[in-house]
KEMIVO-945475 format. One record per residue: residue number from 1; residue in three letters; y negated, x, z negated of N, C-alpha, C in turn. Coordinates in pm, 1 decimal. Atoms other than C-alpha are relative to their C-alpha. Last residue first. Layout:
% KEMIVO-945475
{fido NUM,"ALA",{Y,X,Z},{Y,X,Z},{Y,X,Z}}
...
This chain:
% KEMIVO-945475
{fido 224,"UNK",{158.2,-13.3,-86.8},{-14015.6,7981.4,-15438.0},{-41.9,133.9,-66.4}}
{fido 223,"UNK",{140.9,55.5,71.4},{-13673.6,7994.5,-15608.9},{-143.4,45.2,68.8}}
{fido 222,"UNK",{139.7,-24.7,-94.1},{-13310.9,8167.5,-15502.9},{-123.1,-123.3,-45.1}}
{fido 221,"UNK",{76.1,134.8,-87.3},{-13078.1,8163.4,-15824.3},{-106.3,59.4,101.1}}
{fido 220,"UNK",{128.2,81.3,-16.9},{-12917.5,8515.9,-15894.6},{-17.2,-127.7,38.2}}
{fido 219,"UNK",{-22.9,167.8,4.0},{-12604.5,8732.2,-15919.6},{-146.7,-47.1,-42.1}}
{fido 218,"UNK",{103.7,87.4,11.1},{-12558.1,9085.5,-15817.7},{13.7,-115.3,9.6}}
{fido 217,"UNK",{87.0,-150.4,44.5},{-12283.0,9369.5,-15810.0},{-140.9,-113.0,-10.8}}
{fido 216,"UNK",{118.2,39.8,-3.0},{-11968.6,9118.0,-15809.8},{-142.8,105.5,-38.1}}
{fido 215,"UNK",{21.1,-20.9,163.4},{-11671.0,9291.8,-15773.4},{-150.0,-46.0,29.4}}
{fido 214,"UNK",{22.2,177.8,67.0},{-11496.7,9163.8,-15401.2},{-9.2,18.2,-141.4}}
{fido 213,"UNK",{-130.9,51.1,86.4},{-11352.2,9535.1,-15346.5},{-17.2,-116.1,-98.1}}
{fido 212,"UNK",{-147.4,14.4,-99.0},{-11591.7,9536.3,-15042.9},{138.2,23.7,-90.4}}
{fido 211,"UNK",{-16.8,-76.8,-92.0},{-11906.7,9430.2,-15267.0},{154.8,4.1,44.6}}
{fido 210,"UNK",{-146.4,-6.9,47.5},{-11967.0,9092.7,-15389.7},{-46.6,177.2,146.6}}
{fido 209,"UNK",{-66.9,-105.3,-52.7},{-12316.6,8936.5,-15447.0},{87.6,89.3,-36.3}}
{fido 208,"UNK",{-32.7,-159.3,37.9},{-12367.9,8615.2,-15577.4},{45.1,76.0,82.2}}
{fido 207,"UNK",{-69.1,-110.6,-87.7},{-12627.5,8362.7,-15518.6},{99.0,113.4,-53.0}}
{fido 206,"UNK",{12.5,-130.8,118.8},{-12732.7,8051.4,-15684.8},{95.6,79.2,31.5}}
{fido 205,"UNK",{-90.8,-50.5,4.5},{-12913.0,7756.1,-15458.3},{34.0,149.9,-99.8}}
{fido 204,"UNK",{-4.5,-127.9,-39.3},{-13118.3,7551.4,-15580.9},{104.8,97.4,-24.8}}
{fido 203,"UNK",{81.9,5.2,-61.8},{-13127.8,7187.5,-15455.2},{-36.2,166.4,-36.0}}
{fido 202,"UNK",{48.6,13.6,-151.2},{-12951.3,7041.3,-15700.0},{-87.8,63.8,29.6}}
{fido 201,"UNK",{73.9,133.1,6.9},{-12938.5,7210.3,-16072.2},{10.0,-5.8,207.4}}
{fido 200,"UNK",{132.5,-62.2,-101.9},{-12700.3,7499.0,-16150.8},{-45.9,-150.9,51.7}}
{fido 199,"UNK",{31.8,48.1,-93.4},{-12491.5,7422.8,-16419.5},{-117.2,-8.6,74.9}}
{fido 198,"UNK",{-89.6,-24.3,-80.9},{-12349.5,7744.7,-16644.0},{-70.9,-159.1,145.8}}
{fido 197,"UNK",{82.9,-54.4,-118.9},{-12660.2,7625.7,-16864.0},{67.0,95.0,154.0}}
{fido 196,"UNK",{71.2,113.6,-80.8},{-12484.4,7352.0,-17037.5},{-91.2,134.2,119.9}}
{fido 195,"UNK",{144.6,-14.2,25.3},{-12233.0,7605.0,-17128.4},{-88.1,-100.4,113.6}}
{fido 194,"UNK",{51.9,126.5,49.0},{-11850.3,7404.0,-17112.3},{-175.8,-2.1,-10.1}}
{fido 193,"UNK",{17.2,136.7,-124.4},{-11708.8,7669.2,-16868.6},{-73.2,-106.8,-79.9}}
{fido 192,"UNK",{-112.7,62.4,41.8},{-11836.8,7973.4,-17112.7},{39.8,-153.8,125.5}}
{fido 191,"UNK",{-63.3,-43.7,134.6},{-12054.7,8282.5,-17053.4},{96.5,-88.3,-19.7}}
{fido 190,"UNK",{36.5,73.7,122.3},{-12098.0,8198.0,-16709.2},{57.4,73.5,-82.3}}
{fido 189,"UNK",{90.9,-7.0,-45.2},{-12016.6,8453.8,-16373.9},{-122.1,-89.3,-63.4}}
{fido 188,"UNK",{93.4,-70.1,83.0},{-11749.1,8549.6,-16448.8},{-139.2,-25.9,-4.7}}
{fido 187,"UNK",{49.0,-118.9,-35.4},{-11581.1,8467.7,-16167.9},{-66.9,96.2,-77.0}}
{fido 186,"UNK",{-86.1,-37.8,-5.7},{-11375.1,8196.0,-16311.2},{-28.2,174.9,51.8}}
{fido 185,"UNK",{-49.5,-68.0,67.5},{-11660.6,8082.5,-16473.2},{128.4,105.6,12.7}}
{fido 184,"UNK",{105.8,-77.4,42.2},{-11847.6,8036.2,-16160.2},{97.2,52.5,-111.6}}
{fido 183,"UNK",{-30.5,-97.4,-80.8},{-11533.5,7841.2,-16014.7},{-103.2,111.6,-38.9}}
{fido 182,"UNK",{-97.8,-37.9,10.0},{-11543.2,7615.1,-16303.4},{17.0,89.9,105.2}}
{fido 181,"UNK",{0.8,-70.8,130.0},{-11912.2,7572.4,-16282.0},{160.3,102.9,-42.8}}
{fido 180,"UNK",{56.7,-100.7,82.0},{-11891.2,7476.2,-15956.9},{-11.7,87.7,-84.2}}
{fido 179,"UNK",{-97.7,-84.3,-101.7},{-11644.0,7234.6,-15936.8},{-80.8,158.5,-35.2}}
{fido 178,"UNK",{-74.3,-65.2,52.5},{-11842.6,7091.7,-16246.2},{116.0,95.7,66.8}}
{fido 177,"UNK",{7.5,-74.3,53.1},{-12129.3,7046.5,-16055.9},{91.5,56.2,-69.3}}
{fido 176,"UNK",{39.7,64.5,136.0},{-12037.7,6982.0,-15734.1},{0.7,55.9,-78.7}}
{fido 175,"UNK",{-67.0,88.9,99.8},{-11980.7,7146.3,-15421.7},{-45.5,-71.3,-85.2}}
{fido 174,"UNK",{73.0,162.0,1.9},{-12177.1,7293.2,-15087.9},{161.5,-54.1,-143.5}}
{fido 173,"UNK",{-61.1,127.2,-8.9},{-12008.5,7647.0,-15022.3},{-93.1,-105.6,-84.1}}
{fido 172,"UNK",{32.4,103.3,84.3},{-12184.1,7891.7,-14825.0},{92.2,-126.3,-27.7}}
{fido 171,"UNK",{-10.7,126.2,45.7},{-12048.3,8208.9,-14762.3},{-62.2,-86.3,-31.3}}
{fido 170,"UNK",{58.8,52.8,81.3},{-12152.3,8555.6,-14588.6},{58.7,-190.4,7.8}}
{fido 169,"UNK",{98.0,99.4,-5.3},{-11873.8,8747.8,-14415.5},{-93.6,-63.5,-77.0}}
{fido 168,"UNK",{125.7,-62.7,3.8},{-11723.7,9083.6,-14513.2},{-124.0,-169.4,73.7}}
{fido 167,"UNK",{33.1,-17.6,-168.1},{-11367.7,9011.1,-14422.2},{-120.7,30.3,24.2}}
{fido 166,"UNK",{-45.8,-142.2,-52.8},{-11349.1,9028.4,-14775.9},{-19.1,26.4,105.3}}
{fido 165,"UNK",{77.8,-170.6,51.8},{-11589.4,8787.7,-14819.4},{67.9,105.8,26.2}}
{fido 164,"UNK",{163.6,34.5,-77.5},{-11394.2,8503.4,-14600.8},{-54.8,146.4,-35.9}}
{fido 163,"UNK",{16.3,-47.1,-134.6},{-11075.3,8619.8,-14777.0},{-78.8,-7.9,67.7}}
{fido 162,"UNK",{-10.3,-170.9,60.0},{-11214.4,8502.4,-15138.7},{26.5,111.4,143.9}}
{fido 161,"UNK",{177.2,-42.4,48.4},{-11298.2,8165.9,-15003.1},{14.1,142.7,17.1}}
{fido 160,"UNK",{120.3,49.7,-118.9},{-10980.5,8044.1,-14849.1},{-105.1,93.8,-11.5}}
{fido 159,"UNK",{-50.5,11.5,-127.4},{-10642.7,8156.9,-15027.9},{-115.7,-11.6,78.3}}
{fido 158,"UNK",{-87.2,-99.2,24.6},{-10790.6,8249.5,-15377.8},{62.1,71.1,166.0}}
{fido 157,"UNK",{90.4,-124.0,47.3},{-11073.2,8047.2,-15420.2},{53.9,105.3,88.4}}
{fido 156,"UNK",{68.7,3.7,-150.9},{-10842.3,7741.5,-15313.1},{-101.2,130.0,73.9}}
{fido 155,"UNK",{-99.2,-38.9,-120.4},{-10570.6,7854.2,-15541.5},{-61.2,6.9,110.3}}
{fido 154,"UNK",{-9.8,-176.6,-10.8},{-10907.8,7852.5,-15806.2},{99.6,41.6,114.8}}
{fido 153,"UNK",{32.6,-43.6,-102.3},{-10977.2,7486.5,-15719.5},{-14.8,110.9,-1.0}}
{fido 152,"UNK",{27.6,24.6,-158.3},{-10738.4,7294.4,-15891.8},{-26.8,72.5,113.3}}
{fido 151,"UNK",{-142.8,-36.0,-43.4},{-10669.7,7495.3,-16225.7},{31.9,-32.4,134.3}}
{fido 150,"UNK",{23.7,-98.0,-37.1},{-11050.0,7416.3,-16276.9},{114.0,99.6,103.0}}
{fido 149,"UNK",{53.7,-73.9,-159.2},{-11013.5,7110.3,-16232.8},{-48.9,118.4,63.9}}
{fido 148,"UNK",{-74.4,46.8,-141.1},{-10735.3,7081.8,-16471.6},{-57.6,51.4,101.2}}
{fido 147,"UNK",{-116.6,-93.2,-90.4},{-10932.6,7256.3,-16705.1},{115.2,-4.1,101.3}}
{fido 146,"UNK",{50.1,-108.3,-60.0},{-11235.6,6991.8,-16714.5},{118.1,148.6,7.6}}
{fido 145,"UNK",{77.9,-97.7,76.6},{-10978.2,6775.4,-16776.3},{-66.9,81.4,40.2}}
{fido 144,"UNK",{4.3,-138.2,19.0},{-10871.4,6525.7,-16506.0},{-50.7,46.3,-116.0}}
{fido 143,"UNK",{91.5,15.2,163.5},{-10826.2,6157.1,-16405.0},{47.3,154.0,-0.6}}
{fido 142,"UNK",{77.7,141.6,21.2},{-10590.3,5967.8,-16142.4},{-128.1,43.9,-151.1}}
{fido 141,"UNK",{46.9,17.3,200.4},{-10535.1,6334.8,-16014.9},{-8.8,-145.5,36.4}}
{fido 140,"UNK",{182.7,101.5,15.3},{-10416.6,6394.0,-15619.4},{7.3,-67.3,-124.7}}
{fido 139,"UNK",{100.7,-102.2,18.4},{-10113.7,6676.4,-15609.5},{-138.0,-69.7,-13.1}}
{fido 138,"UNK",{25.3,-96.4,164.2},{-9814.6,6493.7,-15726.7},{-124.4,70.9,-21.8}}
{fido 137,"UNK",{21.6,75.2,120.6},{-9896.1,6269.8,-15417.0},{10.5,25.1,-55.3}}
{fido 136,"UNK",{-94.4,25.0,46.6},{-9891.6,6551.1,-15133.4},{-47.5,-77.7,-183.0}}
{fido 135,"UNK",{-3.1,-106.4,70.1},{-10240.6,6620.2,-14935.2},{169.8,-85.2,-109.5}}
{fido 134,"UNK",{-48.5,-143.9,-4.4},{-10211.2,6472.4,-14598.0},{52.9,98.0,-128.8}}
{fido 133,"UNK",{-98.2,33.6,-25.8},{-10329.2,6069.7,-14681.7},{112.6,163.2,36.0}}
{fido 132,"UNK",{-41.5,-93.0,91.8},{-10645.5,6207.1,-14854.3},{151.0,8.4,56.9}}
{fido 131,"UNK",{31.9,-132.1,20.3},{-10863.4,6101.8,-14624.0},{107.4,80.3,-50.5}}
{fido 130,"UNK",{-52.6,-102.1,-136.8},{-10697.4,5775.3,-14568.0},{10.2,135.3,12.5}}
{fido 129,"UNK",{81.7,-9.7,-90.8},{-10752.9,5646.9,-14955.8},{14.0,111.0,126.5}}
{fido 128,"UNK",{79.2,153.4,-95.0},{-10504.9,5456.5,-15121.6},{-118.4,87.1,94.9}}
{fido 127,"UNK",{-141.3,-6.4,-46.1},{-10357.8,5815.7,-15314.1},{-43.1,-114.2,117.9}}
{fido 126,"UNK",{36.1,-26.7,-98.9},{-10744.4,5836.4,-15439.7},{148.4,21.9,90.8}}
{fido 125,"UNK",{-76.5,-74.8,21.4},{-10646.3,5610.1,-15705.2},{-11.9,25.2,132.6}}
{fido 124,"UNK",{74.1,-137.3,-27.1},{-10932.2,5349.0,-15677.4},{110.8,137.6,-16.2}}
{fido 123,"UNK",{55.1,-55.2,-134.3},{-10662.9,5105.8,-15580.1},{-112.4,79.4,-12.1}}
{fido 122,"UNK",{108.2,-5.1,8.9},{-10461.1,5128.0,-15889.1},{-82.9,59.4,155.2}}
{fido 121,"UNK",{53.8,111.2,-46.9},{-10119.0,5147.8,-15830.7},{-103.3,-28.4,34.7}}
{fido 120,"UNK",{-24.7,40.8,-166.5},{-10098.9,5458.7,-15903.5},{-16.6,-75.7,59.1}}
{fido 119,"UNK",{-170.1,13.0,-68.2},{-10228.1,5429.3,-16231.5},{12.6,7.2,201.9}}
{fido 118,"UNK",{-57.6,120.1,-45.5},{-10536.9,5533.2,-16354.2},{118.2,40.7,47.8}}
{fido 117,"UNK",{-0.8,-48.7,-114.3},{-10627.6,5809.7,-16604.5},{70.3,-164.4,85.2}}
{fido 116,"UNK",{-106.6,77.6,-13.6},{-10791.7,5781.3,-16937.5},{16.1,-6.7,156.0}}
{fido 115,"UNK",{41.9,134.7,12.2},{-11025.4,6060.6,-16936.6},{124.2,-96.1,24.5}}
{fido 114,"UNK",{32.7,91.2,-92.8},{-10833.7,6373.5,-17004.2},{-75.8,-134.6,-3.5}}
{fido 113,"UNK",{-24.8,167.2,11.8},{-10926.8,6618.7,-17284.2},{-13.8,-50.6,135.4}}
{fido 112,"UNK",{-138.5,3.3,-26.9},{-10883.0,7031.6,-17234.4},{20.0,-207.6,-20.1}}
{fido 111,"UNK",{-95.4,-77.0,-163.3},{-11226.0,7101.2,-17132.8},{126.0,-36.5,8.4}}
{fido 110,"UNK",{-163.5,-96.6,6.2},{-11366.8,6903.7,-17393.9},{51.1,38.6,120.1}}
{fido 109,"UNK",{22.5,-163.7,69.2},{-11773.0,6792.7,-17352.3},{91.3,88.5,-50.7}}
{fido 108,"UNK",{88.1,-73.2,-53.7},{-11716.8,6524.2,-17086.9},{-38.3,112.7,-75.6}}
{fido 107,"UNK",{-114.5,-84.8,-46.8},{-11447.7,6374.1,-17301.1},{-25.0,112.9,101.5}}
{fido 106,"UNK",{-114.3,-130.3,8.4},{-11655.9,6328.9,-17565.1},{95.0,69.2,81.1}}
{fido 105,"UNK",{71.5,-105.8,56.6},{-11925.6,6151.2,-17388.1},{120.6,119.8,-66.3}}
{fido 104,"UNK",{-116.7,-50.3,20.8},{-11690.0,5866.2,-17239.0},{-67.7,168.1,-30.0}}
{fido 103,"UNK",{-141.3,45.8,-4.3},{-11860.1,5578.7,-17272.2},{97.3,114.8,-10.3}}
{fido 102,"UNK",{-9.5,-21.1,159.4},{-12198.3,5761.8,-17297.1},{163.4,-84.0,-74.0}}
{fido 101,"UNK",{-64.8,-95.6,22.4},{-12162.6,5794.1,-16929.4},{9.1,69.9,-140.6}}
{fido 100,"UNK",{104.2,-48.5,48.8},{-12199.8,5460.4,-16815.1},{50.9,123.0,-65.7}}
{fido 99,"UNK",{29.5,71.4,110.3},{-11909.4,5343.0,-16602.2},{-134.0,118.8,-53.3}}
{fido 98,"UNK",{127.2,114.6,-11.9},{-11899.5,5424.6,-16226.8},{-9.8,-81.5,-151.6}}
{fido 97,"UNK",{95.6,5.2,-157.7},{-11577.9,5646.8,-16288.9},{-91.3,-128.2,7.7}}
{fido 96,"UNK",{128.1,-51.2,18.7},{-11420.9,5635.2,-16619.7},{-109.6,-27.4,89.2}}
{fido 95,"UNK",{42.0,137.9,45.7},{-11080.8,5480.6,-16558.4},{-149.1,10.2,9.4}}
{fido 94,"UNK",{-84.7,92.5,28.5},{-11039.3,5841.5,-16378.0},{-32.6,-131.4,-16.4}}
{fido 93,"UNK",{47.2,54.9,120.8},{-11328.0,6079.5,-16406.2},{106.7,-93.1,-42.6}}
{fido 92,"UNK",{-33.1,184.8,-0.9},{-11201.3,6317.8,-16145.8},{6.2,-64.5,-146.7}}
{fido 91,"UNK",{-104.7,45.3,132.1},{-11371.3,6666.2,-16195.0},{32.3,-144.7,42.0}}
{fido 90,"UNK",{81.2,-23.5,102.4},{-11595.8,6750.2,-15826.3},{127.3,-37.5,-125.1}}
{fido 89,"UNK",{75.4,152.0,92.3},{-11388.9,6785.3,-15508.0},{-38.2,40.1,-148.2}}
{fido 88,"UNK",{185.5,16.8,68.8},{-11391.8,7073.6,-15406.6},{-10.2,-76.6,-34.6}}
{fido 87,"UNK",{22.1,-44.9,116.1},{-10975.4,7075.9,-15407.7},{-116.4,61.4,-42.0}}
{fido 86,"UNK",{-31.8,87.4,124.5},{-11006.4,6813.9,-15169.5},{5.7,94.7,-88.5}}
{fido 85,"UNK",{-141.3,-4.1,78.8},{-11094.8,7072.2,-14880.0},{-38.7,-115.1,-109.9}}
{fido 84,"UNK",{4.2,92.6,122.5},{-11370.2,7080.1,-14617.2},{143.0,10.9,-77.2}}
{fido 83,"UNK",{-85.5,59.3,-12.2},{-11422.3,7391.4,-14337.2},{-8.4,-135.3,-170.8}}
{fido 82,"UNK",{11.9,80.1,106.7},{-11743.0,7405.4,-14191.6},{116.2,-39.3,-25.2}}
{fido 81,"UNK",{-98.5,45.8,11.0},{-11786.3,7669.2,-13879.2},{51.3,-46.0,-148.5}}
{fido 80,"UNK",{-79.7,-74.5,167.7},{-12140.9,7705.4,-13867.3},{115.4,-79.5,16.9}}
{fido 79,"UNK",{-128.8,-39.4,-44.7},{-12220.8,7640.9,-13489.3},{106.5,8.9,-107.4}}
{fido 78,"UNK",{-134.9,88.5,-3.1},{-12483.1,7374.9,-13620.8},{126.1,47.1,43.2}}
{fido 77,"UNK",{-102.8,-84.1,-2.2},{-12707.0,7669.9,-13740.4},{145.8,-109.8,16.2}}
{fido 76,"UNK",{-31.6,-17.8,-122.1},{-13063.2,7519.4,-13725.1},{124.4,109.6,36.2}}
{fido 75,"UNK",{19.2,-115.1,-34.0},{-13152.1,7573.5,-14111.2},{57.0,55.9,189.2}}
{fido 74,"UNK",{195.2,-60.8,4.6},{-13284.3,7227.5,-14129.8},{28.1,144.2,18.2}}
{fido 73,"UNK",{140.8,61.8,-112.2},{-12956.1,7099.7,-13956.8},{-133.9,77.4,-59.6}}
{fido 72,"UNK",{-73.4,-47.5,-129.9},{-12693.2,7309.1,-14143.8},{-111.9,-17.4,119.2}}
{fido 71,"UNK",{10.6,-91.8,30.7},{-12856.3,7219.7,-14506.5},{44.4,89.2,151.2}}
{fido 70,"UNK",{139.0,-15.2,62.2},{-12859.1,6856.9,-14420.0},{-46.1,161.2,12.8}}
{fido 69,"UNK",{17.1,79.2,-107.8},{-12472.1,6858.6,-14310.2},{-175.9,-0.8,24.1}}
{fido 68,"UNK",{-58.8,-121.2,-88.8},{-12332.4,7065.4,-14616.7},{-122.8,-56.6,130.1}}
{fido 67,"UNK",{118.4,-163.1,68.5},{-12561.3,6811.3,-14846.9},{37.2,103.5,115.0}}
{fido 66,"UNK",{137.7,-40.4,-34.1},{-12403.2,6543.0,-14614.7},{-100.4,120.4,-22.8}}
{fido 65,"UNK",{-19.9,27.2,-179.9},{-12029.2,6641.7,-14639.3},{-155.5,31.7,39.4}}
{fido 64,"UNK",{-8.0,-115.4,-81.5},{-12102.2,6699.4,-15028.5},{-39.2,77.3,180.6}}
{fido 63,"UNK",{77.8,-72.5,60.3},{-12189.4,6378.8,-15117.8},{-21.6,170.9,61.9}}
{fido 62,"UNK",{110.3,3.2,-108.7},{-11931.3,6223.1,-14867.7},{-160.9,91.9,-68.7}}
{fido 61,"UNK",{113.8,92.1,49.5},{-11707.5,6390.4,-15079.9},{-118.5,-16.9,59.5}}
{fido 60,"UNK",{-17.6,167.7,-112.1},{-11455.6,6553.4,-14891.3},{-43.1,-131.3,-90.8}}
{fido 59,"UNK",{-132.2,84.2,39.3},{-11550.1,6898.6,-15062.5},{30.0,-69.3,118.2}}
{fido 58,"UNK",{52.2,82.0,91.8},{-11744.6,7176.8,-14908.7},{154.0,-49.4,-54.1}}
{fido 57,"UNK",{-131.9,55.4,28.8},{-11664.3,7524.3,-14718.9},{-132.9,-102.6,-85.9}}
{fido 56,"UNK",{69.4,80.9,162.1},{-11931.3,7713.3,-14522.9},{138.3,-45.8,-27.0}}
{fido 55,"UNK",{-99.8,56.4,15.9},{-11894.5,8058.8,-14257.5},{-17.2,-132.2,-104.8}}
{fido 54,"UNK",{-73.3,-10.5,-102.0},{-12149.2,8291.6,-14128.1},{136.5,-118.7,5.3}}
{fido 53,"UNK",{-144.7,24.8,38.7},{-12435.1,8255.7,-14322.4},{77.4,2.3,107.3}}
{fido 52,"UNK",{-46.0,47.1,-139.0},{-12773.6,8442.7,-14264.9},{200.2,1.8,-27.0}}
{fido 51,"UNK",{-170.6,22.7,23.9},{-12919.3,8542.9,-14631.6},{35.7,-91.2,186.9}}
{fido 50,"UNK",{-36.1,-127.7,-89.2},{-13318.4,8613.7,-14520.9},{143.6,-36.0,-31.4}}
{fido 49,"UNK",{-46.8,-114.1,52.8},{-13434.7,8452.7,-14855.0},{42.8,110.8,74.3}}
{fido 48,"UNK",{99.0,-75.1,22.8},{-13640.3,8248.1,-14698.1},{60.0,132.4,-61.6}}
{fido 47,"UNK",{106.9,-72.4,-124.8},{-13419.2,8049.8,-14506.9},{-47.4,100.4,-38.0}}
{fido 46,"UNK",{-89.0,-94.7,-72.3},{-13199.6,7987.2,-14802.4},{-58.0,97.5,122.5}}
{fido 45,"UNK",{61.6,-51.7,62.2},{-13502.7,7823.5,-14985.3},{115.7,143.4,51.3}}
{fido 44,"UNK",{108.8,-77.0,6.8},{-13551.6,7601.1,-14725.5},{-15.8,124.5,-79.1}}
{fido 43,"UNK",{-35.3,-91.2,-169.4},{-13193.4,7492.6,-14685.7},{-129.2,95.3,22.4}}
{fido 42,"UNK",{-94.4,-117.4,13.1},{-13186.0,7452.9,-15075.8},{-5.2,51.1,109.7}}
{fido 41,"UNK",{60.1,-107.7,107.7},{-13487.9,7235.6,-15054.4},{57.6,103.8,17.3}}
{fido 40,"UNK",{140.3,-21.5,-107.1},{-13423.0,6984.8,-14744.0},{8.7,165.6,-137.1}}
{fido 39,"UNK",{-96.0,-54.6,-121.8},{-13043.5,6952.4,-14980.7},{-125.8,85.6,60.3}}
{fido 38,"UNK",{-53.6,-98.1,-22.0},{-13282.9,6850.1,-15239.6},{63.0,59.3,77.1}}
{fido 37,"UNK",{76.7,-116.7,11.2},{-13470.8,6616.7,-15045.8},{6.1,77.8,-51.4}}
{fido 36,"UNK",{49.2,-74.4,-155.8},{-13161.6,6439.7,-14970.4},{-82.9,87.7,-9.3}}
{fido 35,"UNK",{-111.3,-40.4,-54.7},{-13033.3,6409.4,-15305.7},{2.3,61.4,123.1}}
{fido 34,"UNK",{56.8,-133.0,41.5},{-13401.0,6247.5,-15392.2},{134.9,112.3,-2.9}}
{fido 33,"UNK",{122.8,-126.8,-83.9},{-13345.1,6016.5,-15154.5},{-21.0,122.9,-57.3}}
{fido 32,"UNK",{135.9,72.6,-16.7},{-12985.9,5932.0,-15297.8},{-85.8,104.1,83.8}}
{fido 31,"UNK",{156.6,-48.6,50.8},{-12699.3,6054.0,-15156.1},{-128.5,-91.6,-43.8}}
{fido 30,"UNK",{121.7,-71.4,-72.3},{-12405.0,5874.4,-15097.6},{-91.6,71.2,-103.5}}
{fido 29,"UNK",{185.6,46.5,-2.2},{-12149.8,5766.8,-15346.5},{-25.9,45.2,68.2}}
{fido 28,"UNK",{61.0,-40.8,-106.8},{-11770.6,5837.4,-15307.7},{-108.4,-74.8,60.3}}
{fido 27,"UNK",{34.7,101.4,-33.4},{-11597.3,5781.7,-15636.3},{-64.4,52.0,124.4}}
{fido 26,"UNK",{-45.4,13.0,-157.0},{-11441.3,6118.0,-15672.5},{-15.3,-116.3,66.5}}
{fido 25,"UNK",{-113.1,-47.9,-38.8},{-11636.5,6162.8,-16012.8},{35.6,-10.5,152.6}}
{fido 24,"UNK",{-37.5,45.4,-119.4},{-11937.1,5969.2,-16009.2},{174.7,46.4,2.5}}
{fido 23,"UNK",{-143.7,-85.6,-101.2},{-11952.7,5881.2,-16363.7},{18.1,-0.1,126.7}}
{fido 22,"UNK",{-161.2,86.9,-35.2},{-12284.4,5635.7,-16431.4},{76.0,218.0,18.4}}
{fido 21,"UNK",{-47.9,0.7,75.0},{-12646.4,5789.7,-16539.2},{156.5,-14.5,5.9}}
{fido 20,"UNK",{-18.0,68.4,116.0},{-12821.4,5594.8,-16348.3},{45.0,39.0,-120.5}}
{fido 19,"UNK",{163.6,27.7,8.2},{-12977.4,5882.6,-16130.6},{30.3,-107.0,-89.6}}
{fido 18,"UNK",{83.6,-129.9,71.9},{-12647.9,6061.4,-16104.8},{-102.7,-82.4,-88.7}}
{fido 17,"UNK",{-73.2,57.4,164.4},{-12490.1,5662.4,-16029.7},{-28.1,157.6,-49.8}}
{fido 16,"UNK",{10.8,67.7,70.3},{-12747.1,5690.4,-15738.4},{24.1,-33.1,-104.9}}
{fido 15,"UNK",{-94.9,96.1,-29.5},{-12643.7,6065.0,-15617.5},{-103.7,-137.6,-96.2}}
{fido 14,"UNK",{-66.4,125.6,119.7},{-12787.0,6354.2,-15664.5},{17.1,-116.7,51.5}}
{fido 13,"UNK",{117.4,67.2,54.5},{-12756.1,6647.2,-15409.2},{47.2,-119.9,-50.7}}
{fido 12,"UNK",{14.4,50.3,-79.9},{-12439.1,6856.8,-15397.1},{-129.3,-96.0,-61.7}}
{fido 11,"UNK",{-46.0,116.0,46.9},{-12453.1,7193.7,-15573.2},{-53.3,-151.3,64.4}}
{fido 10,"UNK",{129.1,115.7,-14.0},{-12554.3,7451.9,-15361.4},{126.7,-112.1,-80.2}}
{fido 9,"UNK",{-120.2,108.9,49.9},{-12280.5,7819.6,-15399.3},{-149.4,-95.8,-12.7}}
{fido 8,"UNK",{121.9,75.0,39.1},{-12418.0,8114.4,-15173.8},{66.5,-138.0,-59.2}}
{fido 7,"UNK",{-79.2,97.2,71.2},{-12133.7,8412.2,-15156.5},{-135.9,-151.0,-19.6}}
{fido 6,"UNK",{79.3,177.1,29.4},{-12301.9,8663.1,-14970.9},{102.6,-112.6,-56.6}}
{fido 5,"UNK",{-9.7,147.4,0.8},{-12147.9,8974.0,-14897.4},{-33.9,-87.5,-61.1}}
{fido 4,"UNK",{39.1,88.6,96.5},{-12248.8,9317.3,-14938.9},{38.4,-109.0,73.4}}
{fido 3,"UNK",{55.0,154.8,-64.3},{-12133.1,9591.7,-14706.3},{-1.2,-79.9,-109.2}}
{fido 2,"UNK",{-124.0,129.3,22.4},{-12138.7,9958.8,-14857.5},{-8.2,-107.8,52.2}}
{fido 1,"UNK",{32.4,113.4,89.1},{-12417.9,10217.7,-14765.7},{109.1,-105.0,10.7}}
């Protein structure tokens, strides 16, 4: 019988400016409560399924961090070796960020349109922030297209993720939604990157299985 690997992808729980409505982009909101008690959800629903992870990846969005962090503790597996990358991060909204999100409605439904993008200067320009101080300044967005970010985090797919499974381990990565989505489509695994139903909702997780020439042989949400 062949080895199956686990791939488990949790989108990160919601957020205050979720719950208003606002752009989080790479702004770096917490969780709300109800953010938290998804996370409680996904770890519960992982449990049940029997899936036993061996390895996680998130962003470096505190969003993320925690959901990863939540999901580690209720399933009592703090050895999990957790690596984080910037190219989980979720789409960068640019000027956009923490504004209402009918402000910039069209640009949220073109893959190839940027939001107006800040300047360097600009102290939300994640170039100003410590975290990021490692990754090379051509390479951190002031603002993205949904195909940018897709173009982002496939190298990461490619070099990180994808070797994990081969090696036959089970995955969980903790991202966002449009990180997500764009890595789903890349797998095939949506009909289109822009389908509203390509996004998987907090809190449940949506599984695919990969056999040992990494071809997907099953894909599912887990659910009570």
């Amino acid at each position: 019988m062949s080895k199956v690997s686990y791939l488990v992808l949790v989108r990160s729980g919601n957020t205050v400016y979720y719950e208003e409505q606002k752009y989080a982009g790479w702004a770096d909101v917490a969780l709300s409560e109800n953010g938290v008690n998804a996370a409680r959800e996904a770890a519960n629903l992982i449990r049940a399924s029997g899936i036993r992870l061996d390895t996680g990846f998130t962003s470096m969005l505190k969003r993320g961090v925690h959901t990863m962090n939540i999901i580690i503790d209720e399933l009592d597996i703090n050895s999990l070796k957790v690596h984080k990358h910037w190219r989980l991060n979720t789409r960068h909204y640019g000027k956009l960020e923490g504004l209402n999100k009918e402000s910039g409605s069209e640009i949220a439904l073109n893959d190839d349109v940027r939001p107006p993008l800040l300047d360097l200067m600009d102290d939300k320009h994640p170039s100003h922030e410590t975290k990021y101080q490692f990754v090379p300044l051509e390479a951190l967005p002031g603002g993205e297209s949904m195909n940018d970010c897709k173009a982002r985090i496939i190298p990461y797919w490619q070099d990180k993720i994808a070797p994990a499974l081969l090696k036959g381990k089970n995955v969980l990565v903790v991202s966002h939604g449009h990180s997500i989505k764009a890595l789903r489509n890349h797998l095939g695994d949506v009909e289109g990157i822009e389908a509203l139903e390509s996004t998987i909702s907090a809190g449940i997780p949506r599984v695919l299985e990969f056999n040992q020439r990494l071809e997907i042989t099953a894909q599912y949400n887990l659910s009570n």
